[in-house]
C-alpha positions in Angstrom: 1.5 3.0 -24.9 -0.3 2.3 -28.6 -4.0 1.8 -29.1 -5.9 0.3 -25.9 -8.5 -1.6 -28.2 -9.7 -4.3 -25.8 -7.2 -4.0 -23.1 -8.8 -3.4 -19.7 -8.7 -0.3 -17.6 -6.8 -2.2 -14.7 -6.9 -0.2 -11.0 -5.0 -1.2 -7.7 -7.1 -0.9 -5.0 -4.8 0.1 -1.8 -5.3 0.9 2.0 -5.2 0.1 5.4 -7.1 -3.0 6.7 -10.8 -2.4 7.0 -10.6 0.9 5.1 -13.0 -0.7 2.7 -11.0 -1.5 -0.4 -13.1 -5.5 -0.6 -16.6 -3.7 -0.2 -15.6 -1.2 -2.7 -14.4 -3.7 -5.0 -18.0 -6.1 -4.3 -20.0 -2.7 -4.5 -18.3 -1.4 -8.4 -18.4 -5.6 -9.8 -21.6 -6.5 -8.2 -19.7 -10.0 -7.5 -18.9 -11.0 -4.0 -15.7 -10.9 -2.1 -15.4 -12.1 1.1 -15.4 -8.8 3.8 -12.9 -8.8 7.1 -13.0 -6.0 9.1 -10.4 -4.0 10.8 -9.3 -7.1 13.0 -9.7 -9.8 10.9 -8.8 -8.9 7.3 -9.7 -11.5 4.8 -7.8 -10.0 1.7 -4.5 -12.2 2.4 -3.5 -12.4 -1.3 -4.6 -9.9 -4.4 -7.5 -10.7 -6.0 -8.5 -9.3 -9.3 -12.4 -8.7 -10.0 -13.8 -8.1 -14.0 -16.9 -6.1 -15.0 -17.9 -3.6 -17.5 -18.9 0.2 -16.8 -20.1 2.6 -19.8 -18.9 0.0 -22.2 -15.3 -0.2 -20.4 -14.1 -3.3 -19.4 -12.7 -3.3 -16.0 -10.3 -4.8 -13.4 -10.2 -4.0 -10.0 -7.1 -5.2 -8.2 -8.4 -5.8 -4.2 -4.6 -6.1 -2.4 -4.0 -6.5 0.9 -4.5 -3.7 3.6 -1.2 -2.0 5.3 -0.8 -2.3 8.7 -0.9 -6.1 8.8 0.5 -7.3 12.7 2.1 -10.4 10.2 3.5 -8.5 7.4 5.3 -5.2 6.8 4.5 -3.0 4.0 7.7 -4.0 1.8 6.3 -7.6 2.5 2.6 -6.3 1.3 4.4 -4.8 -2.0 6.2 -7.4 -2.8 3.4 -9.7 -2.6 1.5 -7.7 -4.9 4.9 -7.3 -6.9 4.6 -11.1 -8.0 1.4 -11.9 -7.9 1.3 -9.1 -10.8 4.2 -11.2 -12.1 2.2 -14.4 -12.1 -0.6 -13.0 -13.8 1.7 -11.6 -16.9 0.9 -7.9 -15.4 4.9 -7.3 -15.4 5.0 -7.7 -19.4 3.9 -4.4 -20.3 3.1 -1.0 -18.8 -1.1 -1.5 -17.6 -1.5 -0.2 -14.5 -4.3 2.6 -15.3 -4.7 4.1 -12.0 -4.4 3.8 -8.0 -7.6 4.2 -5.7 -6.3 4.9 -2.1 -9.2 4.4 0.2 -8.9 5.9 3.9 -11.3 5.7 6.4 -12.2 9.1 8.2 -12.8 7.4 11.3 -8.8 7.3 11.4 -8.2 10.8 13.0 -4.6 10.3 13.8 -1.7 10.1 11.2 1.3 7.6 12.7 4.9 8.1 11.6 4.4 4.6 10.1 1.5 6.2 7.9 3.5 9.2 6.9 6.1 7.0 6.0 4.2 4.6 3.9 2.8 8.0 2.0 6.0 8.8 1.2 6.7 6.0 0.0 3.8 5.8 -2.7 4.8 9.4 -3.4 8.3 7.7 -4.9 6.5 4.4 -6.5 4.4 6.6 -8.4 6.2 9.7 -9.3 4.4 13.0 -10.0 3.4 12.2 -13.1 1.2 9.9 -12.4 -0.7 11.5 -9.2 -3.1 12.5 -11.8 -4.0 8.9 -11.9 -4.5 9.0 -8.3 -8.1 8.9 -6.2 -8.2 9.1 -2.7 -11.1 7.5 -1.6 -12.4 8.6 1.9 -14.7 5.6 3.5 -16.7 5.4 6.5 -18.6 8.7 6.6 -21.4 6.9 8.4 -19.7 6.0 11.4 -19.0 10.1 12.7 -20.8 13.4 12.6 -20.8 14.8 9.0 -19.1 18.0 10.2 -16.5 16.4 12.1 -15.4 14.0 9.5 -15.4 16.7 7.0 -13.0 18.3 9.4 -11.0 15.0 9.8 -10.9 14.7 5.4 -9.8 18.3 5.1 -6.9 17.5 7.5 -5.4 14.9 5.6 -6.3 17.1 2.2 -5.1 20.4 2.8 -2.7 21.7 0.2 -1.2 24.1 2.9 -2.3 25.7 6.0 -1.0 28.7 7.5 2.6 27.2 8.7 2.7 25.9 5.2 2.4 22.6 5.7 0.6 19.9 3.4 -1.7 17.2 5.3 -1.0 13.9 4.5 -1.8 13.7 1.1 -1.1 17.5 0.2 1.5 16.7 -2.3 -0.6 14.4 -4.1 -3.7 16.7 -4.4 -1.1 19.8 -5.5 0.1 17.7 -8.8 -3.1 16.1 -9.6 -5.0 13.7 -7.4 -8.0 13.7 -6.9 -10.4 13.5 -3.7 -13.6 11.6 -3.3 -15.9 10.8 -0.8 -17.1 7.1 -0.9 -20.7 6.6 0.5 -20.8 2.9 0.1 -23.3 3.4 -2.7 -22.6 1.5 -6.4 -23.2 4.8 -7.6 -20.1 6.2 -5.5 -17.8 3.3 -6.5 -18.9 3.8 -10.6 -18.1 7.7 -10.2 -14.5 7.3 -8.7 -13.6 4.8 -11.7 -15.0 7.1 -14.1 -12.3 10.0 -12.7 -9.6 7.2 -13.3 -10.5 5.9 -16.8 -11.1 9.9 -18.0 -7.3 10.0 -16.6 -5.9 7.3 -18.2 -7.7 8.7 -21.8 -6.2 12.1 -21.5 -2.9 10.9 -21.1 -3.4 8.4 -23.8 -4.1 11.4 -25.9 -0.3 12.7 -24.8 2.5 12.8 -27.8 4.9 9.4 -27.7 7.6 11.7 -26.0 5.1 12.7 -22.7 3.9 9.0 -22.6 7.6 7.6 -22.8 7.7 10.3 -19.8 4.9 8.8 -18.2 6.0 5.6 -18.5 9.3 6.6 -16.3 7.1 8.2 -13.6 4.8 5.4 -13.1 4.6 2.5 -10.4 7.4 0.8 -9.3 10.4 3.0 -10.7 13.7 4.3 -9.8 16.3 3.8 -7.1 14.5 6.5 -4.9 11.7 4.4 -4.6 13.8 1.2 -3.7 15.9 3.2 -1.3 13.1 4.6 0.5 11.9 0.6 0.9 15.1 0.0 2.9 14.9 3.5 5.2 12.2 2.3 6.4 13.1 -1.0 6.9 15.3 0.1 8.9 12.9 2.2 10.8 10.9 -1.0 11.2 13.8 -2.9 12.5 14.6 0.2 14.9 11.5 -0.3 16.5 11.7 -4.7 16.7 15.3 -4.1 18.5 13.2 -1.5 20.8 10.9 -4.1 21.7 13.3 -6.7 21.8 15.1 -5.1 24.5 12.6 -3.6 26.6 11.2 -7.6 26.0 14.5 -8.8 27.6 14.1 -6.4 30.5 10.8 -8.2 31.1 12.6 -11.8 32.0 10.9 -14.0 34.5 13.2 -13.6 37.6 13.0 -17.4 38.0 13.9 -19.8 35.6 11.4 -22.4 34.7 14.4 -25.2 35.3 14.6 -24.4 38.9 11.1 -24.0 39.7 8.6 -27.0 40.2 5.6 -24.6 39.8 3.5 -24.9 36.6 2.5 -21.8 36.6 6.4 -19.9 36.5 7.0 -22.5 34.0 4.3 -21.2 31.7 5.5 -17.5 31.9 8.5 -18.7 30.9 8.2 -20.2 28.1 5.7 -17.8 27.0 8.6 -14.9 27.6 11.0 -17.3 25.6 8.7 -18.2 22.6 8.1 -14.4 22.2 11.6 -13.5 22.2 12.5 -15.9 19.7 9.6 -14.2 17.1 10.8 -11.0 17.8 14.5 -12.5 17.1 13.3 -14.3 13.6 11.1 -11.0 12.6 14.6 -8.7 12.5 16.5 -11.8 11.6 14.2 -11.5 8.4 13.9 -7.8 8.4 17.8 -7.6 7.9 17.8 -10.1 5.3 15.1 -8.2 3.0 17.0 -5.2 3.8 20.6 -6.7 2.3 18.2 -7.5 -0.7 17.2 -4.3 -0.7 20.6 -2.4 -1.2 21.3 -5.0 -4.0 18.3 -3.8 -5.9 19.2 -0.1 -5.1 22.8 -0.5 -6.7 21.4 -2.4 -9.6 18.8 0.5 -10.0 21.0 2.9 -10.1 23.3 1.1 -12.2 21.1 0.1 -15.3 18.5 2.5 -14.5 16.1 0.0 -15.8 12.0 0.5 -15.8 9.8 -0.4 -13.4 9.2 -3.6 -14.6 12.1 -5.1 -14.8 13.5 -4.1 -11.2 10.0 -5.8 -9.7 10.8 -8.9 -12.1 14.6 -8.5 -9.6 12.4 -8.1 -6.5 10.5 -11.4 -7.0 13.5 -13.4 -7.7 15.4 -12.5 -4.9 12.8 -13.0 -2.5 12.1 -16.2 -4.1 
C-alpha cells in the first residue's frame, strides 16, 4: 500500500434509504447535504464530502440507500462502481473502510436484506471486516430497552441454536458495532474506529497487505456470482408479480367498451404490465453480463479493480 502521506482516509457510507447515511455524513463534515427520508431519498448519485478530524483528512463517500422501488442493488453497486471510476478511485487500492448504518426502528430482517448481507460478506472478504462499522441509527424513535433488544438481534455472534444474527459473521472476524446518537461527537468517534483500522493494517508486512489487498472490495468471482443469484432471485419474484398481474386483466377490453372509466383501468393494467415486462427484460440482460464477468473472473483472476473497470464498460 506504501506511505499514506497526504492521501485521504476515504469511507463508503452504505445503507438502506433513510437509515441516515446523508445526516451522518452533514453531522461528521459540518457541510450540508440535502436529507430525504425513508420515502423520498435524495441521495440519487454518490456524493463525496471532505473535512479534517485530529489532523486526518477525510472523505466520506454518501451512496445511495438499498431498497430503492427504481433500482436493484446490482444497479445501486454499479452506480457506485463508476462513479468511483469517474473520480480516478479505480486507479489504486483507497478504499479505507465501510460504515454500514441501520436503523433500529427496522425490527424485521427480509430475505432481500439477508441476501444483500451476504452479499457485502463476499465484496469485502474477511479480511477486511475489521475495517467494518456498523452504525445503528434512530435510537430516538423506540424505547431504549427495546431497541437495545432489536441491536442485539441483528449482533449476536450466536444464540443458543447457534445461529448468528444478521451481521454475526462480520462482528466474529472483526467488525465493529456502534451506536450513532445523531450527535457530531458520535459521527467523529465511529471514523476514529476506521482510521485506527486502516493504521494497523498499514503497519502489516508487504506480504499481509498484498493479502489484504485480495480480500478487499469488489474481489473475486464469488462476489460477482452471488450478484447474479440474486438477480435471479429478483427476477423470480418480477415473473411472480407479472403473472399474478396477468391474472388481474380487466374482463372487458377497453376497445369494446364506450365507458371512460373501463377504459382507464385498462390502460392502467396495460402500462403496468409493460414495466414489469421491461424491468425483467433488463434484469436478464444485467444478468447475461453478469456470467460474462463471472467467467472472466475466474479466468484471469484479476483484482478488484480491474473487474469493476469490466463492470462499467459493459453496462455502458
Amino acid at each position: 500500500m506504501g506511505q499514506r502521506k497526504n492521501r485521504p482516509f476515504t469511507v463508503l457510507l452504505m445503507g438502506v434509504t433513510g437509515a441516515g447515511k446523508s445526516t451522518f455524513a452533514s453531522l461528521a463534515s459540518g457541510k450540508k447535504l440535502v436529507i430525504g427520508d425513508d420515502l423520498d431519498p435524495c441521495t440519487q448519485d454518490p456524493e463525496a464530502v471532505s473535512f479534517e478530524l485530529d489532523g486526518h483528512p477525510i472523505v466520506l463517500i454518501d451512496t445511495p440507500g438499498f431498497d430503492d422501488s427504481m433500482r436493484n442493488d446490482v444497479e445501486i453497486l454499479r452506480d457506485v462502481a463508476k462513479w468511483m471510476d469517474d473520480q480516478g478511485m479505480l486507479k489504486n487500492q483507497t478504499i479505507d473502510g465501510l460504515i454500514l448504518l441501520h436503523p433500529v426502528t427496522r425490527n424485521y430482517v427480509s430475505s432481500k436484506e439477508k441476501r444483500r448481507t451476504q452479499l457485502l460478506e463476499k465484496i469485502m472478504g474477511e479480511g477486511a471486516y475489521k475495517r467494518i462499522a456498523i452504525a445503528t441509527t434512530m435510537w430516538g424513535s423506540l424505547d431504549s430497552d427495546y431497541a437495545a433488544m432489536l441491536e442485539s438481534d441483528l449482533t449476536k455472534k450466536g444464540n443458543r441454536l447457534g445461529e448468528n444474527g444478521l451481521w454475526g459473521d462480520f462482528r466474529v472476524h472483526g467488525a465493529s458495532v456502534k451506536r450513532h446518537d445523531n450527535t457530531r461527537d458520535s459521527a467523529h468517534n465511529i471514523i476514529r474506529k476506521i482510521i485506527s483500522r486502516s493504521k494497523e493494517a498499514e503497519k502489516e508486512t508487504q506480504r499481509q497487505r498484498d493479502k489484504a489487498k485480495r480480500n478487499t472490495i469488489f474481489l473475486g468471482p464469488l462476489f460477482w456470482q452471488q450478484l447474479v443469484d440474486d438477480l435471479e432471485e429478483d427476477i423470480a419474484d418480477l415473473r411472480s408479480d407479472l403473472l399474478y398481474h396477468r391474472n388481474e386483466e380487466p374482463e372487458v377490453h377497453f376497445s369494446r367498451s364506450v365507458d371512460l372509466k373501463v377504459q382507464q383501468n385498462w390502460r392502467e393494467w396495460e402500462a403496468e404490465k409493460q414495466v414489469l415486462e421491461k424491468r425483467i427484460d433488463r434484469f436478464e440482460m444485467q444478468r447475461k453480463k453478469l456470467q460474462t464477468v463471472v467467467f472472466w473472473a475466474t479466468k484471469a483472476g484479476k483484482f478488484w479493480a480491474a473487474q469493476m473497470r469490466l463492470l462499467c464498460k459493459l453496462w455502458g
